[in-house]
C-alpha positions in Angstrom: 140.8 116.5 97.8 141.2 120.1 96.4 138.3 121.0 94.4 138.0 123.9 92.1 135.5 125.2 89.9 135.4 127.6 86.6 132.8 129.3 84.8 132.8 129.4 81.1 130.8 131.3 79.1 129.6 130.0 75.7 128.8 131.5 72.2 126.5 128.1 70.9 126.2 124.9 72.1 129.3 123.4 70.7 132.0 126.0 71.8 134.7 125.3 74.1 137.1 128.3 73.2 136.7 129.7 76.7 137.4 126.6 78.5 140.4 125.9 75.8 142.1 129.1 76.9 142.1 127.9 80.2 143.8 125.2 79.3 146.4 126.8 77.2 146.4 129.1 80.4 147.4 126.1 82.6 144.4 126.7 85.2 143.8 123.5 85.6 144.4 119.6 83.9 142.3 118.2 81.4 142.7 115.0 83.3 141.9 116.7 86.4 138.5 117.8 85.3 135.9 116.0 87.4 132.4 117.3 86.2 130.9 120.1 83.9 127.3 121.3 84.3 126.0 124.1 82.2 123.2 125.6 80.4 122.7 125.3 76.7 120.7 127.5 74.8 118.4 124.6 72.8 114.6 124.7 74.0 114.8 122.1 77.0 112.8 119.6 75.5 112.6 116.3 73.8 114.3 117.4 70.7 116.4 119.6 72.7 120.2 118.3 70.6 121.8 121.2 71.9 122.7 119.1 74.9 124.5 116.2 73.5 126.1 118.9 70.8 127.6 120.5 74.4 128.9 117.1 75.4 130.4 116.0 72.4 132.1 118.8 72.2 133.6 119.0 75.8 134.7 115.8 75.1 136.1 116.1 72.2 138.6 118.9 74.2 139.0 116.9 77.0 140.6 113.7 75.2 142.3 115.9 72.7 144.1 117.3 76.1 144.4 114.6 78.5 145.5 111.8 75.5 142.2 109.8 76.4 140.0 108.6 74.0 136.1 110.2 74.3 134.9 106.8 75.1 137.0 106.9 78.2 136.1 110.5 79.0 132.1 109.9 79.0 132.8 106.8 81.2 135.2 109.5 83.6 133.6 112.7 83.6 129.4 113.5 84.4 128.7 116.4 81.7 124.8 117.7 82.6 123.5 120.5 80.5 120.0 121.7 81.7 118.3 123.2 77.7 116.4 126.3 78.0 118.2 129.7 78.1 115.3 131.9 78.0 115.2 135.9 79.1 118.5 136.8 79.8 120.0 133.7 80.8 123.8 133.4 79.4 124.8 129.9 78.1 127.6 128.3 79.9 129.3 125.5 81.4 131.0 125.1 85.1 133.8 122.9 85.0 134.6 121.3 88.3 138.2 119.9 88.8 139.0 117.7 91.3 143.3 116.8 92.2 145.1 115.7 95.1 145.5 118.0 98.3 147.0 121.0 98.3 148.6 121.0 102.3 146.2 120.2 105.2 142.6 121.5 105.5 142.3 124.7 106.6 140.0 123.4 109.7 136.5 125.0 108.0 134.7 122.5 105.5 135.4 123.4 102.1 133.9 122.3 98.4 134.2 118.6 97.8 132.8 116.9 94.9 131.9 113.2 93.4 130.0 111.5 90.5 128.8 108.4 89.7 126.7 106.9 87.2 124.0 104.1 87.7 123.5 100.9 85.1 120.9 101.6 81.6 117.6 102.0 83.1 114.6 99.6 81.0 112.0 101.9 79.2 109.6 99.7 81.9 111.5 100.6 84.8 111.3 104.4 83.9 109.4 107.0 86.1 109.1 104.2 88.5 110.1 103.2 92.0 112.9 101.2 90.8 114.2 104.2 88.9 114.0 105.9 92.2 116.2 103.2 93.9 118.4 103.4 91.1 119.0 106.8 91.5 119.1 106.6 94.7 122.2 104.1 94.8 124.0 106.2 92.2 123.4 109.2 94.9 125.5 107.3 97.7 128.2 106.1 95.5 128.6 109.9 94.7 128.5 110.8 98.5 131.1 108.3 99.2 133.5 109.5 96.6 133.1 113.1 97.7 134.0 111.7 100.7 131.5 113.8 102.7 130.5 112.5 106.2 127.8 113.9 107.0 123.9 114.3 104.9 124.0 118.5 106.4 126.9 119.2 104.5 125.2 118.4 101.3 124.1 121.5 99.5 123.0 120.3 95.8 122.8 117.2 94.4 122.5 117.0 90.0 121.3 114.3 88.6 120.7 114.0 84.6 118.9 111.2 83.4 117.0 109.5 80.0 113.8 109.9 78.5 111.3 107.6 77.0 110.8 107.9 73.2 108.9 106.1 70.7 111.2 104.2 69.6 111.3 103.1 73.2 108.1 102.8 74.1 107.9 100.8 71.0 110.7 98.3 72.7 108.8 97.4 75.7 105.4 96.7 74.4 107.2 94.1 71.5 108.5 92.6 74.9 104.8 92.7 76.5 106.0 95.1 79.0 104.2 98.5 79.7 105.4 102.3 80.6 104.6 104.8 82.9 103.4 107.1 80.2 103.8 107.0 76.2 103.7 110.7 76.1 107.6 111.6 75.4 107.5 115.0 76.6 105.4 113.8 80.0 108.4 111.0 80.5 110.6 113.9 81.3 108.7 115.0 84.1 108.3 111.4 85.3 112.2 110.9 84.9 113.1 114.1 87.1 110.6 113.3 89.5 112.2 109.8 89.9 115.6 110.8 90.0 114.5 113.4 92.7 113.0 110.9 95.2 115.9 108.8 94.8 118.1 111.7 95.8 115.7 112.7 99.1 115.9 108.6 99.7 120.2 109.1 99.7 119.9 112.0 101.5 117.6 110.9 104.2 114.7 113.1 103.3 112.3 110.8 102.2 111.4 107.5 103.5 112.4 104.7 101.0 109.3 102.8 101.9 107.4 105.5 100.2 108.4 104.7 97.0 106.0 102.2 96.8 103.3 104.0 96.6 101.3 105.9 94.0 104.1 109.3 94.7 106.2 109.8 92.0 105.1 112.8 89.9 101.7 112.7 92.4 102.7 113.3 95.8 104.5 117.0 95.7 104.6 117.4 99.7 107.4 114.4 99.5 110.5 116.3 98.2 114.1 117.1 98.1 115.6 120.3 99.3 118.8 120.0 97.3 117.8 118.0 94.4 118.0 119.6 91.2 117.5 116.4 88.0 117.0 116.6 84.7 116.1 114.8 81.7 117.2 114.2 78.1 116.9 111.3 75.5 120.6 111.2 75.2 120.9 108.3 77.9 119.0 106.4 79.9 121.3 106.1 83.2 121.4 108.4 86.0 124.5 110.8 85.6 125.0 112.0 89.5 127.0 115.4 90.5 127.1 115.5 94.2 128.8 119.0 95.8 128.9 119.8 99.4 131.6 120.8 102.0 134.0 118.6 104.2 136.7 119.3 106.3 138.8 117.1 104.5 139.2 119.3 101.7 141.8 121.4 100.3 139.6 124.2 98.0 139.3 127.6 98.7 135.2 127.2 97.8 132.1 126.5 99.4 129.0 125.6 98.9 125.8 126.9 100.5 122.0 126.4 99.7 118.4 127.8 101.1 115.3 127.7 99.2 112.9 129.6 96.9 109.6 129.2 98.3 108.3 130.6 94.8 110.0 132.1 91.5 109.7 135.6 93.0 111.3 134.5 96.1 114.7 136.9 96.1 114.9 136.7 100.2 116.0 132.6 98.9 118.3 133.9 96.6 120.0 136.5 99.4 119.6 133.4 101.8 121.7 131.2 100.7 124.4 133.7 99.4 124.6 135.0 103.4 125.3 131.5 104.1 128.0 131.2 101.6 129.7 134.1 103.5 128.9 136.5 100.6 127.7 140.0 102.1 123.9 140.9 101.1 121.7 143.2 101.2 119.4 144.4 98.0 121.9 143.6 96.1 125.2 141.3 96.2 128.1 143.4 97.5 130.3 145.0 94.9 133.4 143.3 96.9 131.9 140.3 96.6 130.9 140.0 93.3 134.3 138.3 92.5 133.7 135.7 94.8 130.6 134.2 93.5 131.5 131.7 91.1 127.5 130.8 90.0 124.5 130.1 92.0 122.3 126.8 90.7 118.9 126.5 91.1 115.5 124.8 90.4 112.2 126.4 89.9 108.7 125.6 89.1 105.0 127.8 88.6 102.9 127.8 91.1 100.8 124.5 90.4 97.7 126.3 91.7 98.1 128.4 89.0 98.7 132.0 90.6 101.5 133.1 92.2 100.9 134.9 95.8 97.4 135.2 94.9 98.1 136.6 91.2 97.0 134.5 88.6 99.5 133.3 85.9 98.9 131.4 82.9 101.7 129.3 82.4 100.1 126.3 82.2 97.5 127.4 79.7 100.4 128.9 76.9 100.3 126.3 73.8 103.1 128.6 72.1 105.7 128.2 75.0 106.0 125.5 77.5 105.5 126.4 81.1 109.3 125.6 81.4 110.4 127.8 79.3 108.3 130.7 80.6 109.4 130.2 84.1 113.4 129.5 83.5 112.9 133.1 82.3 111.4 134.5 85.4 113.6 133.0 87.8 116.8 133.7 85.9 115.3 137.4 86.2 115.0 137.7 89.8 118.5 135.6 90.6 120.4 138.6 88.5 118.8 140.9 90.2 120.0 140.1 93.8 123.5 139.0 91.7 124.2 141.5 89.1 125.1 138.2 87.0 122.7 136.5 84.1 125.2 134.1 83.7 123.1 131.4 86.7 122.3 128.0 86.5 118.4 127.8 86.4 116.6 125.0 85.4 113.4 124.0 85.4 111.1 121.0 85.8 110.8 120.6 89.9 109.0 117.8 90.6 109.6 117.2 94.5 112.8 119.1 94.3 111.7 121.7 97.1 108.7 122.4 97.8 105.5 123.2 95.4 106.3 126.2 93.3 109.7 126.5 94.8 113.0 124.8 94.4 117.2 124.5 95.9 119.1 127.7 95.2 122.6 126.7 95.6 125.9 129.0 95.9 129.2 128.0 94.9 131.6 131.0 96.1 135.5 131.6 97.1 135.4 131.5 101.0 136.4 134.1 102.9 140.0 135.1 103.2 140.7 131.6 100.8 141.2 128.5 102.6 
């Protein structure tokens, strides 16, 4: 496999003009193109259209370029957007490309990528255990194609999945079935939470078994450290983008992760860009800077509701969602350290890292290449 990835940066939700060029460039295939995850500047939420805008649109590109119809294109190619570009946050896509090798591996372990998608999901099974093992399936089919060996060479695992809505809700209870919650906007949380577990139970991190307990969106000491899910009501399906490293790979990238123990947590951020190879100290390295091709990463407020003993009021804002408040934040503190608003944050971290804290993965050009 040689993987390769490009950042794009994006004017509203449904241009591609940036990722066109490159195209017309010849930087990579259309057919070649393996996943796109990106921010979109809609408000993260239920209503949040922005997203499936952003996909349509990619796809539209995609199958004008490759000859495939769009049908055959959102059956080929995982495209997550995470809503919510608050503060400074840039909107954009990465668009991850995936073609036969280029030579022999190098010898060091180098980006490899796979996606998969699970079956529909029932409005009853949402937010649920079997959601979970559902995910959780969908998780190992994407290891597999990556073709990475080995659960320490994964470094961050995406999964976008559905929502409940009314008209779902609705569904069940005509069928006599119930759901985890009729609150829309809590099914979210409830959908990234199970999506999450299922990724720790691929992973190894968490114990299947506990599933079947009362955990999911409960238990926050049971959790991923490189799970980063979110939600939306334009499917129902888990949509899985696994990236790690294996020495079977061709690209001239890596992947590296750490964690933010809270959203002002910069030592995380500088963490896990040392152990991409990038050189940090305050700051990202001016010579490095054109190696880092984005950093990805999850956050949460402090559930205790203060932040190394400072209280916040996140939770208590009925203007903005706490989501929206803390995507800021974090977004903040990541372009600090990488002189770059153009970062992946999302929000919504229900046992992906610990409580208050989250993955923050780093996709950068390895040393010297390959």
């Amino acid at each position: 496999m040689h993987a390769q990835a490009f950042k794009v940066g994006m004017r509203a939700p449904d241009d591609v003009a940036e990722a066109a060029k490159l195209l017309d460039q010849g930087a990579f295939k259309a057919e070649h193109v393996a996943a796109i995850l990106g921010k979109t500047e809609g408000n993260g939420g239920v209503n949040d259209y922005t997203r499936a805008l952003a996909t349509l649109s990619f796809q539209l590109l995609l199958a004008e370029r490759s000859g495939q119809k769009v049908a055959a294109i959102a059956k080929r190619v995982p495209i997550i957007w995470s809503g919510g570009t608050e503060g400074l946050m840039s909107p954009h896509a990465t668009i991850f490309t995936r073609e036969p090798d280029r030579g022999s591996p190098a010898g060091g372990k180098r980006l490899a990528i796979g996606t998969a998608y699970t079956r529909d999901l029932l409005p009853e099974e949402f937010g649920t255990a079997v959601h979970a093992r559902v995910a959780a399936d969908g998780v190992r089919a994407a290891i597999k194609d990556a073709g990475i060996d080995a659960t320490a060479d994964l470094h961050f695992v995406q999964i976008k999945t559905g929502a409940l809505t009314t008209e779902r809700v609705n569904e069940a209870r005509r069928r006599g079935k119930g759901v985890i919650t009729s609150d829309t906007y809590k099914s979210m949380a409830y959908g990234r939470a199970a999506a999450a577990l299922g990724i720790g139970v691929a992973s190894g991190e968490v114990d299947a078994v506990k599933l079947d307990g009362n955990v999911i969106g409960q238990e926050f000491s049971i959790f991923s450290e490189i799970a980063s899910t979110s939600s939306g009501v334009e499917l129902m399906n888990c949509e899985v983008i696994v990236l790690g490293n294996s020495r079977q790979s061709t690209s001239e990238l890596i992947m590296a992760h750490a964690i933010m123990k809270d959203a002002i947590d910069a030592g995380g951020v500088r963490e896990a860009l040392r152990r991409a190879g990038l050189a940090v100290d305050g700051e990202l390295a001016e010579a490095d800077r054109g190696r880092l091709i984005n950093v990805f990463v999850k956050c949460e407020p402090d559930p205790s509701g203060a932040t190394r003993g400072r209280r916040h009021v996140m939770f208590e804002d009925s203007d903005i969602n706490y989501t929206r408040h803390i995507r800021g934040v974090v977004n903040g503190v990541v372009a600090s350290v990488t002189g770059d608003t153009m970062c992946y944050v999302s929000a919504g971290a229900e046992h992906q890292g610990p409580p208050s804290g989250g993955v923050v993965a780093v996709l950068a050009r390895a040393a010297g290449g390959r």
